[in-house]
C-alpha positions as CSV (number, residue, x, y, z in Angstrom):
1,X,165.4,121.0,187.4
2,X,169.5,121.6,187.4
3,X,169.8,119.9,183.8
4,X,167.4,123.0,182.1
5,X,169.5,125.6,184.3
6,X,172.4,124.1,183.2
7,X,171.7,124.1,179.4
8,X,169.5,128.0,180.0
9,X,173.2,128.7,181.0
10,X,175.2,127.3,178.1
11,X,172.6,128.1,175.5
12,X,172.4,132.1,176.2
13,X,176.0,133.4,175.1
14,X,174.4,131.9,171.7
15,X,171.3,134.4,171.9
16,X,172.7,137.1,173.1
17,X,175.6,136.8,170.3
18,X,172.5,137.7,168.1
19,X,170.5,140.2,169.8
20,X,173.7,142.3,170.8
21,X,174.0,144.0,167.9
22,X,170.3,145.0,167.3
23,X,170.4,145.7,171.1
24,X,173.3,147.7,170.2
25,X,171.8,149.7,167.3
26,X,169.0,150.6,169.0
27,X,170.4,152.4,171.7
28,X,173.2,154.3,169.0
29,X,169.6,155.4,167.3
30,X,168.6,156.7,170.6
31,X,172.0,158.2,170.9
32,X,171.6,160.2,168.2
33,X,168.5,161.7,168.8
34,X,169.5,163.0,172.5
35,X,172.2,164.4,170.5
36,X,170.1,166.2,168.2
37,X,167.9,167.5,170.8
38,X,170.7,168.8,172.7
39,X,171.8,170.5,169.5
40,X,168.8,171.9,169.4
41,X,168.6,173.4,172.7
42,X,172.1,174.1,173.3
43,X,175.0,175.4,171.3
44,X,176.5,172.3,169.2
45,X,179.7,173.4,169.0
46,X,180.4,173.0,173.2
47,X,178.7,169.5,172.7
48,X,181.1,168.9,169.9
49,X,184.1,170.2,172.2
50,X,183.0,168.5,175.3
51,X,182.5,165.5,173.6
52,X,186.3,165.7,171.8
53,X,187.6,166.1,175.5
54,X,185.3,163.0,177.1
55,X,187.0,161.1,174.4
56,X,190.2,162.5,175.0
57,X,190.2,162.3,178.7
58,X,188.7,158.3,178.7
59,X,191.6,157.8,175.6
60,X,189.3,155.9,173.7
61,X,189.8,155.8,170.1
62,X,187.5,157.9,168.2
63,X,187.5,155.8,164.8
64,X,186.8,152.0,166.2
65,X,186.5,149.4,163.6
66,X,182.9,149.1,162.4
67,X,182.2,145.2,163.2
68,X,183.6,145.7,166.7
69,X,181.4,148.8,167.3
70,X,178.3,146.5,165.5
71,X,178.7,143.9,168.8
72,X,180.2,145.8,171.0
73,X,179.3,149.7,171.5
74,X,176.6,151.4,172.9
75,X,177.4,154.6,171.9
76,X,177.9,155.6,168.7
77,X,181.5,156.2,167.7
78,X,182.8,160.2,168.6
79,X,184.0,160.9,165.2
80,X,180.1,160.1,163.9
81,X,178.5,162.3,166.6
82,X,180.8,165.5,165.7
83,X,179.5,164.9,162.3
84,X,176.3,164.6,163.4
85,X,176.0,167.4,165.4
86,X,177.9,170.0,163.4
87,X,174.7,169.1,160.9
88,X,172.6,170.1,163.0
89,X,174.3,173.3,164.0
C-alpha cells in the first residue's frame, strides 16, 4: 500500500528526532569506556595527544554547544575525553 509508505516516510523524521539523542548518549557511554580501557592498557597521555591532533587536523571545535552535541554527536566532545582520560592516568 503507497499511502502507508508514504505516511512511514513522513512520520519517521518525528521518531527519530526522539530517539537521536538517546541513540546518541549511548554510544558517548560506550565512548567512554573504550577510552578507559585504552587508558588502561596504553599510556593516556599519547591518547590524550593523539586525540588533541585528530581534533586539530579534522578542525573541529573541541567545546561544541551541549544541546547540539545532545542530537547531534556520536562522540563525545574532545575537551571531555582529555579530562576523562587524564583521570584515569
Amino acid at each position: 500500500n503507497h499511502t502507508a509508505l508514504i505516511l512511514f516516510t513522513l512520520t519517521l523524521p518525528v521518531f527519530s528526532f526522539f530517539i537521536a539523542p538517546i541513540s546518541n548518549a549511548l554510544s558517548r557511554k560506550h565512548e567512554f569506556e573504550a577510552d578507559a580501557f585504552a587508558a588502561k592498557h596504553t599510556n593516556a597521555d599519547d591518547l590524550v595527544s593523539s586525540l588533541v591532533k585528530l581534533y586539530r587536523d579534522n578542525a573541529a571545535t573541541l567545546t561544541p554547544d551541549k544541546l547540539y552535541s545532545a542530537f547531534h554527536d556520536s562522540h563525545p566532545s574532545a575537551s571531555i575525553r582529555i579530562k576523562e582520560l587524564k583521570r584515569h592516568a
